[in-house]
N, C-alpha and C positions, 0 to 999 in steps of 0.2 A: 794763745789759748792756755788756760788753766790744766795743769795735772790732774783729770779726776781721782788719779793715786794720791791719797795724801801719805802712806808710810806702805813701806815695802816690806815683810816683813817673810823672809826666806822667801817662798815660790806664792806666798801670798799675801796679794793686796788688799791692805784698805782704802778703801773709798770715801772720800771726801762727804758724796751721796750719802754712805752708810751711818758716819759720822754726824752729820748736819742731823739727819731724820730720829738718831739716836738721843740726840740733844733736845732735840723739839717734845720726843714721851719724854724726858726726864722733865723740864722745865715745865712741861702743862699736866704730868704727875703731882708737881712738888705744890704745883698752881689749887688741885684739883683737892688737895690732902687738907691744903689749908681750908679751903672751901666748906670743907667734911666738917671739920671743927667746930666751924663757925656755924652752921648749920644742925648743929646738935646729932651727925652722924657718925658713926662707926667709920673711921676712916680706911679699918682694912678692908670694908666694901669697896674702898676706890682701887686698892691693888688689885683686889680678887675679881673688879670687872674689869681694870685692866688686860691683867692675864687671858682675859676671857674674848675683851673687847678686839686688842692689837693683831692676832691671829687671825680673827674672826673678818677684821676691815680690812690687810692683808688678801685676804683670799679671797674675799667681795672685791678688792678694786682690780686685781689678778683677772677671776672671772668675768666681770665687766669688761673690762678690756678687747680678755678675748672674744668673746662676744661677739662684740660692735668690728671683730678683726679677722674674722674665723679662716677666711681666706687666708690671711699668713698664718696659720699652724693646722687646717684640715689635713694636709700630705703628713705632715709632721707632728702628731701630738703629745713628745716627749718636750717639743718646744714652749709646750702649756705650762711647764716647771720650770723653764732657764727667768728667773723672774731676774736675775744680775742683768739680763739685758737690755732690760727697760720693759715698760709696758705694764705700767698701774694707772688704775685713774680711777679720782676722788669719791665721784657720787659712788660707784661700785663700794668704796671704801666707807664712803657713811653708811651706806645698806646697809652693808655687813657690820660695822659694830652698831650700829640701831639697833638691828636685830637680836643679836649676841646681847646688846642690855636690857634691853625688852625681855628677851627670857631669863637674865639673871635675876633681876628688881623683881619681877614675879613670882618666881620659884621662891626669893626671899621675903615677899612682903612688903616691897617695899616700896614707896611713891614713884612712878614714874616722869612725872613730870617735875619731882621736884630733884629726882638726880639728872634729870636734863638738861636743868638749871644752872646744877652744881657746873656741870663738865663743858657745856655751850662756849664760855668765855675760853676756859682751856682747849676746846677744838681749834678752835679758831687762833688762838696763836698758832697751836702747833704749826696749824696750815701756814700762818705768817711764814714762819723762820723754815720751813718745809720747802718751800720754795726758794732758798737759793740753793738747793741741793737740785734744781733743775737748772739754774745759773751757771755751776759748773759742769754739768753734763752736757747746757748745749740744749735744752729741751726747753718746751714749752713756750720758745720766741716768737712773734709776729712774722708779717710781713715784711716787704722790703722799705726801708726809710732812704732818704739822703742822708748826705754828711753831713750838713747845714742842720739837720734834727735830729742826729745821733751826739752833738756836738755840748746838748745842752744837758748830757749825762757824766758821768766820772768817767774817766779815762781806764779804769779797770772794766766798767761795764763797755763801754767804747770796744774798745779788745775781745771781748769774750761776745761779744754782739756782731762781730763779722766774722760768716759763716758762709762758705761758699762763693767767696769773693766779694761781699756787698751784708752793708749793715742791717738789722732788723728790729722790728721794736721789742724793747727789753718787756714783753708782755709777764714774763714774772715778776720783774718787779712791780709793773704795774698791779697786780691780784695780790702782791707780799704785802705791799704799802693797803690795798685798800682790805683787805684782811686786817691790818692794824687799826685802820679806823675801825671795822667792827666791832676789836675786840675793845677798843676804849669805849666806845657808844654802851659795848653791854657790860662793862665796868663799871661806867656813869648810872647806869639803867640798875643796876644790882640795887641801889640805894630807892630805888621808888618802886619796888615791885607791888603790883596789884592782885597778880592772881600768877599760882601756880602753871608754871609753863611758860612764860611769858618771857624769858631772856631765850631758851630755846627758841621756840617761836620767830623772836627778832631776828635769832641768827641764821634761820631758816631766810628769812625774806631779806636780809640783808647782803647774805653771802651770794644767795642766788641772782640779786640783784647785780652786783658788779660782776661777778659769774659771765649772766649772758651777753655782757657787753665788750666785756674781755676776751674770751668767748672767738667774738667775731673778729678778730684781728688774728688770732692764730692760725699758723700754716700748717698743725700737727694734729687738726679737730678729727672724733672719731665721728664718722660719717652714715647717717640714714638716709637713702638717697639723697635726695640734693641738702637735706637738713643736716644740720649739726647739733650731734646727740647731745651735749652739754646743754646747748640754748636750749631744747627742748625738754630737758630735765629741769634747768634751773627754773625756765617756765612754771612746769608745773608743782614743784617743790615752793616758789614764792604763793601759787594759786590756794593752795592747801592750808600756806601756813597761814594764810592772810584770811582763811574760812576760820581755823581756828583759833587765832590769836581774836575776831570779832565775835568768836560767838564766847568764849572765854571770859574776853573783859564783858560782854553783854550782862554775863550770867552773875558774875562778882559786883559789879553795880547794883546787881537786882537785890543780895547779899546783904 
């Protein structure tokens, strides 16, 4: 098993976790700035919704969590703040900065769909590289595999994939990798845009798309009665965006 400590520093650790997740805003920052540019934007509006935005999805995927958990923190609700422990999760974390941008672009003036646009490609690394910071924790794994099928991955993943005595599917890499394909698709897709909205959009029904397939192989899903809350969010997050991605392009046709 991997040190999730990567440096020790007197009576406190860093975290490999904190590390990776750090790298991921800086990288779809630097992604997001250029974006600006190119776009004919004020690029301190990308810090200034960052600042806005990273808090805000923070404390959306925090609250989500607990939520869908309440059972493990009702006795205990100083537990609702040990967030070192684990216990974030995603869609929680797009609410919350959706919303956080939704009301900055407003308050400013500014298009919302087309800094939706801007940021889409850059969510979606982040989420890439964001997940192997669940790789060294030991989260976000599958089910149980053989050895014969754990066999046809790297010998670091091999390792860090048996847990509890028996291997399991490396299900983040599997959402790291197919995250990467999104973000190439809406790389490619940046060059033929139609209408305003329309890279958000894709990454809406894209993400959610491998989401709830992925989804289903996990041993860590957060639970509605017999459903699982992911599939049934990614469901309807592809439903939404697939009403609005048609009626969008319908309306710029018309154009």
């Amino acid at each position: 098993m991997i040190n999730p400590v990567a440096i020790q520093v007197g009576a406190f650790p860093i975290y490999w976790y904190g590390i990776i997740m750090t790298a991921a805003f800086i990288i779809a920052t630097a992604l997001a700035y250029r974006f600006a540019l190119q776009s004919d934007i004020n690029p301190e509006h990308i810090f200034n919704l960052l600042i806005l935005i990273i808090p805000a999805a923070i404390i959306g995927a925090r609250l989500y969590y607990v939520f869908f958990s309440w059972e493990d923190y009702s006795h205990n609700l100083l537990d609702v703040l040990a967030i070192r422990q684990g216990g974030l999760a995603i869609h929680g974390g797009l609410l919350g900065g959706v919303l956080a941008g939704f009301y900055y672009v407003r308050k400013h003036h500014l298009d919302f769909w087309k800094m939706a646009d801007i940021l889409a490609p850059c969510i979606i690394l982040g989420q890439a590289i964001g997940r192997w910071g669940n790789f060294i924790n030991q989260e976000a794994f599958g089910g149980p595999v053989s050895r014969e099928f754990i066999n046809s991955f790297p010998g670091f993943i091999q390792k860090q994939m048996f847990i509890g005595g028996q291997y399991h599917h490396p299900t983040f890499l599997y959402e790291s990798l197919w995250n990467l394909f999104v973000f190439i698709v809406l790389m490619v897709s940046r060059k033929r845009v139609k209408f305003q909205g329309q890279i958000f959009l894709l990454y809406l029904t894209l993400y959610s798309t491998g989401r709830f397939f992925i989804e289903g192989l996990r041993t860590d899903s957060l639970m509605l009665g017999p459903v699982r809350v992911a599939q049934l969010v990614s469901l309807f997050l592809h439903a939404v965006a697939l009403v609005f991605y048609r009626t969008k392009r319908r309306r710029a046709s018309q154009t």
